[in-house]
DOKOL-936520 format. One record per residue (C-alpha): residue in one letter; x, y, z. Coordinates in steps of 0.001 Angstrom, whole numbers, plus 524288, in hexadecimal, padded with zeros to 5 digits. Each point is the difference from the previous one (the first is absolute). Layout:
<nodes>
AXYZ...
</nodes>
This chain:
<nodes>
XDE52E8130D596E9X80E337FC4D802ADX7FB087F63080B02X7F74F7F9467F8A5X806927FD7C7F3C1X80B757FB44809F9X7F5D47F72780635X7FBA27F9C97F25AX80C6F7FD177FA16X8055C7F99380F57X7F4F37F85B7FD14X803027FB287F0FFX803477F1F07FC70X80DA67FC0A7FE61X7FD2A7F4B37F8F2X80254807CC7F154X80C9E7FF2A802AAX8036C7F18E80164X804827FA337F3E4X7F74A7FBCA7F7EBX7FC5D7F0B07FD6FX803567F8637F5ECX7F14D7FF9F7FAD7X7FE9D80DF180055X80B87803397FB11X7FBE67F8617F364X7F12A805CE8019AX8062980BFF7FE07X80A317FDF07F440X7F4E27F7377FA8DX8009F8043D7F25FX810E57FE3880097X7FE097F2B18041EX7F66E7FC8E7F74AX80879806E27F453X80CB97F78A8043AX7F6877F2C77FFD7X7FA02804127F2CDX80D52802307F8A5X8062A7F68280850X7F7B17F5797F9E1X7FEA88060B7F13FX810F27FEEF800A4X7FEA27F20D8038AX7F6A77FDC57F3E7X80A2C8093E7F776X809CF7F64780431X7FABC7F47A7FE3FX7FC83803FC7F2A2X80F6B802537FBA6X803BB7F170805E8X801477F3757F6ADX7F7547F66480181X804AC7F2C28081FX7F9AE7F3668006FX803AC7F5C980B22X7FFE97F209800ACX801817F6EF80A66X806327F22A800D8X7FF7C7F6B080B79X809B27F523802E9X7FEAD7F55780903X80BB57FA358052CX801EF7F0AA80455X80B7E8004480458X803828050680E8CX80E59800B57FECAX80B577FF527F5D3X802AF7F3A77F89CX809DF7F7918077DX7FEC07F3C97FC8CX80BB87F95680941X7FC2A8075E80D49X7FCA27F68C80BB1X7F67C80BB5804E5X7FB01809447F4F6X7FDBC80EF880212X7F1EF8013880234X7FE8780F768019EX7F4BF802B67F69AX801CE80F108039CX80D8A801447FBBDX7FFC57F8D67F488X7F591806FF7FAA8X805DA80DBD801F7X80A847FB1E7F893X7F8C27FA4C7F6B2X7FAE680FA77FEB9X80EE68056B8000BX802057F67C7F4F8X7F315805357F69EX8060580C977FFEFX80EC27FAD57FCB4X806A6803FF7F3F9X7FFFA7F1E47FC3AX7F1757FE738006AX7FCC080C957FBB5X809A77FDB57F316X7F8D37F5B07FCB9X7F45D8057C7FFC8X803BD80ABF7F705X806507F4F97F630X7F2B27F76B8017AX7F83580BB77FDC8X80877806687F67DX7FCEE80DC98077FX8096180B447FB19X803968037F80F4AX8098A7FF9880A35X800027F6FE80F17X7FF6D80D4D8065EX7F28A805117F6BFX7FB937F1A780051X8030B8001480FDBX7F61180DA680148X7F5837FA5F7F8D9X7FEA27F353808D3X7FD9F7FD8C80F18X801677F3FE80672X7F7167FD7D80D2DX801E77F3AF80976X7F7B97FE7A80CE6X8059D7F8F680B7AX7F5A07F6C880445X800BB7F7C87F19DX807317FCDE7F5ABX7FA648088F7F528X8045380B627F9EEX7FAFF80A2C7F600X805BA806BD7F333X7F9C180C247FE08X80563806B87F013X7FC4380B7F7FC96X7FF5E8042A7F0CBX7FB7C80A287F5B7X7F6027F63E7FA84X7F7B07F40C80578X806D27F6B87F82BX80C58803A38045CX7FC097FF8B80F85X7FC017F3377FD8DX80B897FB967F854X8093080394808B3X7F9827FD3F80CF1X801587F0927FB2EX80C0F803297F8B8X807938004280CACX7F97A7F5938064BX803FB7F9017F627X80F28804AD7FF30X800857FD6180E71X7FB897F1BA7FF12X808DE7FE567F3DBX80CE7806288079FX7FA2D7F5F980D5DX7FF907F66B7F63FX80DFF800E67FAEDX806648027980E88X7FB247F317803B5X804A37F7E17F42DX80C908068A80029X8013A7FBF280F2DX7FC0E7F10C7FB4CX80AFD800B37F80EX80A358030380965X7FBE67F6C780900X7FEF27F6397F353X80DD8803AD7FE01X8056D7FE5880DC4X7F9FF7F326803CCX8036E7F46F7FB43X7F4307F96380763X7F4CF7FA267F781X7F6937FF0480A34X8055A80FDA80362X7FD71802A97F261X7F22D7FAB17FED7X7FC6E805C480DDEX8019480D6E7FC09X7FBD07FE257F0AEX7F2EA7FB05806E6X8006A80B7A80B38X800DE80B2C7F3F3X7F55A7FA057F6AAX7F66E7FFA980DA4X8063A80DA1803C4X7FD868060D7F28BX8024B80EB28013CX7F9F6801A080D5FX7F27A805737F969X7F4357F8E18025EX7F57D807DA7F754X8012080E177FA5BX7F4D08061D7FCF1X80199806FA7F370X7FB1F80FC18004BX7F40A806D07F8A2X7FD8D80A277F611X7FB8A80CC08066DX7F713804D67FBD9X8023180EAA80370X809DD8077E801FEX807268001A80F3BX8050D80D687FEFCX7FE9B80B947FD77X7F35D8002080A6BX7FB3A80DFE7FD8AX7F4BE7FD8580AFCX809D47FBF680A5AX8097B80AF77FB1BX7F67C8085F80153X7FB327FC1A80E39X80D597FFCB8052BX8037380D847FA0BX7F3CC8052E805E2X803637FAA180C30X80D1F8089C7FE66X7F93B80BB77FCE2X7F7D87FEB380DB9X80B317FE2080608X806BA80BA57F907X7F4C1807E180288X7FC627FD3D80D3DX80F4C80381800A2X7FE6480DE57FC49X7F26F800B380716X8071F7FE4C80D42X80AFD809C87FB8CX7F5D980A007FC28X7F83D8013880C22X80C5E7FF1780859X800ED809198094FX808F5807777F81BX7F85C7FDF37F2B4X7F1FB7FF6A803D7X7F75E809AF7FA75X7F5A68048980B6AX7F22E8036C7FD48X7F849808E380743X7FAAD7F49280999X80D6C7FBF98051BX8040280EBB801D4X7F476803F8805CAX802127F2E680A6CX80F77803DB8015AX7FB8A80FF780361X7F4207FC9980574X7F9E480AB77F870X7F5667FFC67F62EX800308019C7F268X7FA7880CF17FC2DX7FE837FC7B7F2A0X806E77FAEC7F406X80200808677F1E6X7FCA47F97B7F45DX80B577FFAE7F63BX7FFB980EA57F8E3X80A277FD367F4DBX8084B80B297FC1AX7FE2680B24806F8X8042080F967FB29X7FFC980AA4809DAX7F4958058C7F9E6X7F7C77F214804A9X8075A8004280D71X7F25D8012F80726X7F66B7F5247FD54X7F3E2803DA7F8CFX7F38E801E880AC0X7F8FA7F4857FBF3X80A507F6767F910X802EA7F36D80736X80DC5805F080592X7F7A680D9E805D5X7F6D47F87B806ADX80B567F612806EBX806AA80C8580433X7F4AE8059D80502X7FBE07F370807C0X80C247FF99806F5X8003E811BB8033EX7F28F7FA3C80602X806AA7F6D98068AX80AFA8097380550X7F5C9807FA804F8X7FA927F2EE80776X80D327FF8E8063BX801AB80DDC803F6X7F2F5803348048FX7FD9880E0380266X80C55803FF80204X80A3B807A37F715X808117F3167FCB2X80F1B7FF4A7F956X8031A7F4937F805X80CA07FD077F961X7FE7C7F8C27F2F6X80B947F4FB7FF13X802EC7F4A77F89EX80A037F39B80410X806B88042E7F33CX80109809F97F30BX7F6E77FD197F652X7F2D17FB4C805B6X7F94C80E277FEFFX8013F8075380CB4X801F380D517FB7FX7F3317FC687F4E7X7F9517FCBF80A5EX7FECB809FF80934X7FE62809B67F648X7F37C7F8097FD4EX7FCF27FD3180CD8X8001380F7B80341X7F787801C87F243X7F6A17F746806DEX7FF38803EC80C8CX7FB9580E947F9B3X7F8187FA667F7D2X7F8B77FD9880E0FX7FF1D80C9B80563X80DFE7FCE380646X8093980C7780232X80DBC7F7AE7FC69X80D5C804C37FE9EX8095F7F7237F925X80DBF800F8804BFX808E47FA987F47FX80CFB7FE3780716X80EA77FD587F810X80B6B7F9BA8046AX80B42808F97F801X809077F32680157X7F40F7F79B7F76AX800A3803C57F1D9X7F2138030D7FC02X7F8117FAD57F5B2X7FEB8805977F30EX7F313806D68011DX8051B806AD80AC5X80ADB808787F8C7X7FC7280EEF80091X7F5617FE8780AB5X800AC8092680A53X804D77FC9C80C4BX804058090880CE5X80AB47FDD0809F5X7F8337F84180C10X80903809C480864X7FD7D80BBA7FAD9X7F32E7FE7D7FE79X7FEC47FC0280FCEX806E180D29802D9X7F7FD808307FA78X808FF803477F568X7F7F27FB437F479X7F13C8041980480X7F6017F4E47FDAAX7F736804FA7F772X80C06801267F655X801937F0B580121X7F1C57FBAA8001BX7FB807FB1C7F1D7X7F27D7FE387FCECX7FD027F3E97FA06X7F0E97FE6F7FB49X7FA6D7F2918028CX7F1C97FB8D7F869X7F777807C080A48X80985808D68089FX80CF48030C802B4X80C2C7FCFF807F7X80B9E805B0803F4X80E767F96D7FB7CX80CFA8063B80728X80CB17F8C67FA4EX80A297FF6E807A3X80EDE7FF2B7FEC7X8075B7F84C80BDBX80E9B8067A7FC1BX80C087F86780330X80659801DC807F1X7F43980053807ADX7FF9D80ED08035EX7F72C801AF80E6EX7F81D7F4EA80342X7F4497F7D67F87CX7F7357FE5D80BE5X7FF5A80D818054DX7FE028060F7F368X7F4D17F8497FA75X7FBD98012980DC3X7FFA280F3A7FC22X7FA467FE2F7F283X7F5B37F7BF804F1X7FE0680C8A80987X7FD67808757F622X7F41D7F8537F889X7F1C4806A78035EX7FA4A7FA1480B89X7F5087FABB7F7C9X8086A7F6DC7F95BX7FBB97F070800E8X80A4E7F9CA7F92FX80DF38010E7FF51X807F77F5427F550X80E167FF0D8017DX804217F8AD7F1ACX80FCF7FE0F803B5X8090B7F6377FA46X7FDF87EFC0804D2X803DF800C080EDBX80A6D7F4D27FFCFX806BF805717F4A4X8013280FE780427X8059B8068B80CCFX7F7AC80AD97FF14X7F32E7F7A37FD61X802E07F9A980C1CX8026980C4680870X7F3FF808117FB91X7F7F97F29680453X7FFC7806D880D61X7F7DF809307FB0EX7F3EB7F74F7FB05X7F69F7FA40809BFX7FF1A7F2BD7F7A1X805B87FB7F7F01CX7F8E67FADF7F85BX807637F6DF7F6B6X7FE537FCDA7F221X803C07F26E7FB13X8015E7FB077F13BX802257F3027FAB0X80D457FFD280099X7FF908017580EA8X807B77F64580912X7FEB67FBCC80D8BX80D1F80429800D1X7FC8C80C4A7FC07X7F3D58005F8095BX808F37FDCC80B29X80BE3809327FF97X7F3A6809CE7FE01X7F92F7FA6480AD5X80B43800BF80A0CX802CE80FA97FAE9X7F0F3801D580411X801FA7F8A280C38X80D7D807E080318X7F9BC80D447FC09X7F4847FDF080937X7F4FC8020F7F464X7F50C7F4FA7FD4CX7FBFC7FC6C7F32DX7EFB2805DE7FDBCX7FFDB7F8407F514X806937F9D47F144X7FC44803CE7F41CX802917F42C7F3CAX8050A805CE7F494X7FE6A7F77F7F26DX8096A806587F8B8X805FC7FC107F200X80CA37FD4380217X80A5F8077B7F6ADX80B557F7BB7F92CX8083C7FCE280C34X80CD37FFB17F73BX7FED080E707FC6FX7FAF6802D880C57X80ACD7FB7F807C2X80A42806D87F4AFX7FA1C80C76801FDX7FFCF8000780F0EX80D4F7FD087FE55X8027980BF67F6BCX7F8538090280A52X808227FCC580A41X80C0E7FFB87FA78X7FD5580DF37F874X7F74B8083080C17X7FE9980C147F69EX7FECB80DDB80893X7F347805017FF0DX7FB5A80F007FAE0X7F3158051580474X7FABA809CF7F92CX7F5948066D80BA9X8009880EF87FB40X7F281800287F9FAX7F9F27FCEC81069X80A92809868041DX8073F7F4A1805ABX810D58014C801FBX804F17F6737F47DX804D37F37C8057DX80EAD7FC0D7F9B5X806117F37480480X80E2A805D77FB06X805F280BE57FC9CX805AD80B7280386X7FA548072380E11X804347F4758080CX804408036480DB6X808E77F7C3806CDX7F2F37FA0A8068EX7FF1D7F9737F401X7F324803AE7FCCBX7F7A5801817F345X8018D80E817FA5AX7F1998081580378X7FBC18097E7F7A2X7FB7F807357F32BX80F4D804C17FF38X805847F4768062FX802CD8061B80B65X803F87F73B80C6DX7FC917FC9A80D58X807B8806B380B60X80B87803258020FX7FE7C80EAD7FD41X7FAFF7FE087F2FEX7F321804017FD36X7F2A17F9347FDAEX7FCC87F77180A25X805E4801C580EE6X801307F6348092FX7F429804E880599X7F9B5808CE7F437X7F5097FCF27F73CX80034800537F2E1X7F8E080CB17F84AX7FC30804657F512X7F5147F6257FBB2X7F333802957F881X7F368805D580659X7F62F7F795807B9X7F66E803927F6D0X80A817F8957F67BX801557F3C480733X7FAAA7F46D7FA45X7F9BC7F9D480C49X7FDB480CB280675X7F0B57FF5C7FE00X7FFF87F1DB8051BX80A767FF7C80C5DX8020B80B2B80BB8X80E7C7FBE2802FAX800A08089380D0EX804897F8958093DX7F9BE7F8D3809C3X80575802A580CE0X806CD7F35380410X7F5EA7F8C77FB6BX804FC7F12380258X7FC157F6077F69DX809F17F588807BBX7FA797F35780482
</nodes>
């Protein structure tokens, strides 16, 4: 089974895991986009709607002259360009600007008077254009030819006052004539102006334009975030792209179940949930053929289902006439979840050395159909023995006529003992939600690739997703406070389990024992190589009429 699940996934595309384009990126954050375009666009309209109306006006002048007035020169400046920039500089002076206000009679300063108007020249002619800007049409109009006609007013008076000097320092007749006749044909260097019009609608606001500019923002702004989101980093992966980046197949995916109590755990038989689980036990037994197979239940991170899951899957897989043992394994270091407070759970050691006998550890849980076996499992640390070899001896003990062995553990990348007990499986099968990375597919990828196991298959769980605020606030709390647990096991004639206390040896392990007595060390209860007594009568046991738990003879369930 190993070899060809190992031959599948050698064989699965890479290409999932290139970045994603720019067109898919926004194909996939679709509605985003299309939320930052919407309001995007309704801002611009809000906007527009709180701006004063303006009206604008435009006047055109059209120059004559192509250089200042000097009347004496033997060679007149003839630089069109030049004079009319400054003919520009001067429109927006104080001086022609001052006039305009007194003309006009407006109640405003040169600088507000110098905001409202813009002055435009071109090179290739002598024409230039007033653009005004106002609350009202009127007033656009007004002022547009208002400055026009302050600038030709302020010409006007620069010339006559040069006549007059040069009136006043010649004493020449003929002097005097040349340049009276050389300012009348000069004037004040404008040919024509051409006077502006009454708009007739307003210039700004534009709430159409606003609107198609701020929407192009919001793409932008969107497309933004698209990219971000399905970064490498930030991209959510659907059951396609991890099936390509394991090159396994997707056994199924679970409908969304809501809220879930312990008493609901197992999907109804014939709700949408029960029949996904039991497509993909069918397809588990696809992968393993005829053969007893081992698969450990993992998950890139916490909270996409695992442990739900293969308590479903094994539910399932009786349902079919399968003979399944579920193998819920705990990391002591994790702090558990709050349903799990009070459950029983055996020392993995022990229980591998005979110490606790199986049939003490087994619990029956009853599926729709049939029934299947749970043993929960405590990994103590400091790690006492060693993970492999004793599930190696658990897994020993199960009937020969078992089919299916589910190992639900903590998410491999995030738990040390996870990762060592993967030795044990022959393949994982992983379970994915919608909060599921590609960098979370790959650190899980390379701790499958570095503990030598293939991925059978992925499992998509739709989940609701909790409040991640409180979430994250509680983890916090959990692992800042790891309370020591207190298991209660007398009623199955099991030692109770104390995480502190008195009966500690200097081994520094948990006290054993109805009377909290210790391990070793000359106390009593358990030896180093004892077993514990006293439990109930097999005719007691709760899983006696189900499970023989003689064991097997060295029966090997290694790949």
């Amino acid at each position: 089974m190993q070899d060809i699940l190992a031959a599948r996934q050698a064989d699965g595309s890479s290409a999932a895991e290139e970045a994603p384009s720019l067109v898919n990126a926004i194909v996939r954050e679709r509605w985003v986009v299309l939320a930052c375009v919407v309001v995007a666009a309704l801002l611009g309209i809000g906007l527009s709607t709180l701006q004063s109306a303006k009206y604008t006006a435009e006047s055109t002048v059209f120059f004559s002259a192509e250089g200042p007035f000097q009347p004496l020169a033997d060679q007149p400046t003839t630089d069109a360009a030049r004079y009319i920039a400054n003919q520009s500089a001067l429109m927006t002076s104080n001086e022609v600007l001052n006039k305009t206000i007194e003309t006009l009679g407006l109640d405003s300063t040169t600088t507000e008077l110098r905001n409202e108007i813009e002055v435009a020249t071109t090179e290739d002619s002598s024409v230039m254009t007033v653009t005004a800007n106002a609350s009202t049409a009127d007033g656009a109009k007004q002022l547009a030819d208002g400055v026009v006609t302050a600038y030709r007013a302020v010409r006007a008076a620069q010339i006559s006052t040069q006549v007059e000097n040069i009136k006043a320092d010649s004493k020449s007749a003929a002097t005097i004539t040349e340049v009276t006749s050389a300012a009348a044909v000069y004037g004040d260097g404008v040919d024509n102006v051409q006077v502006a019009e009454t708009p007739e609608s307003a210039s700004s606001p534009q709430p159409v334009r606003n609107a198609l500019i701020m929407a192009l923002i919001g793409l932008i702004a969107g497309t933004g975030y698209a990219l971000y989101t399905q970064s490498f980093s930030r991209r959510k992966v659907g059951p396609a792209e991890a099936s390509a980046i394991f090159g396994a197949p997707v056994l199924t995916e679970i409908p969304d179940r809501g809220r879930i109590s312990g008493e609901d755990a197992i999907a109804a038989a014939y709700s949408e949930p029960g029949d996904a689980y039991r497509m993909a036990a069918v397809g588990l037994d696809y992968i393993r053929g005829t053969a007893p197979g081992v698969f450990l239940i993992t998950a890139p991170h916490d909270g996409a289902g695992s442990s739900l899951t293969a308590l479903n899957l094994a539910a399932a897989a009786a349902d079919h006439g399968r003979r399944v043992f579920l193998l819920n394994v705990e990391d002591t270091v994790r702090p558990t979840a709050d349903g799990d407070q009070g459950v029983l759970r055996v020392p993995l050691h022990d229980l591998a050395q005979g110490r606790i006998d199986l049939g003490h550890a087994v619990e029956r849980k009853a599926a729709s159909r049939a029934q299947f076996g749970i043993i929960r499992l405590q990994v103590l640390q400091p790690v006492q023995g060693h993970p492999v070899p004793d599930v190696q001896a658990i897994l020993d003990q199960l009937p020969d006529d078992t089919d299916l062995v589910l190992i639900d553990a903590p998410p491999l990348p995030a738990s040390s003992a996870s990762f060592v007990l993967a030795g044990q499986v022959d393949a994982a099968v992983v379970v994915i939600d919608e909060a599921t990375t590609p960098v979370d597919l790959e650190e899980l990828q390379r701790r499958c690739r570095l503990a030598g196991i293939p991925v059978a298959g992925l499992l998509m769980n739709h989940i609701r997703r909790p409040n991640m605020a409180n979430s994250r606030r509680k983890q916090r709390a959990q692992y800042n406070s790891v309370p020591g647990r207190q298991y209660d096991t007398s009623p199955r004639g099991l030692p109770i389990l104390n995480a502190g206390g008195g009966g500690q040896d200097s081994g520094g392990f948990p006290a054993i024992g109805g009377d909290n007595r210790g391990y070793g060390g000359g106390n009593q209860g358990y030896d180093q190589g004892g077993s514990y007594g006293g439990h109930q009568d097999d005719a007691d046991l709760p899983w006696n009429d189900v499970t023989r738990v003689e064991q097997q003879g060295g029966r090997n369930r290694r790949r």
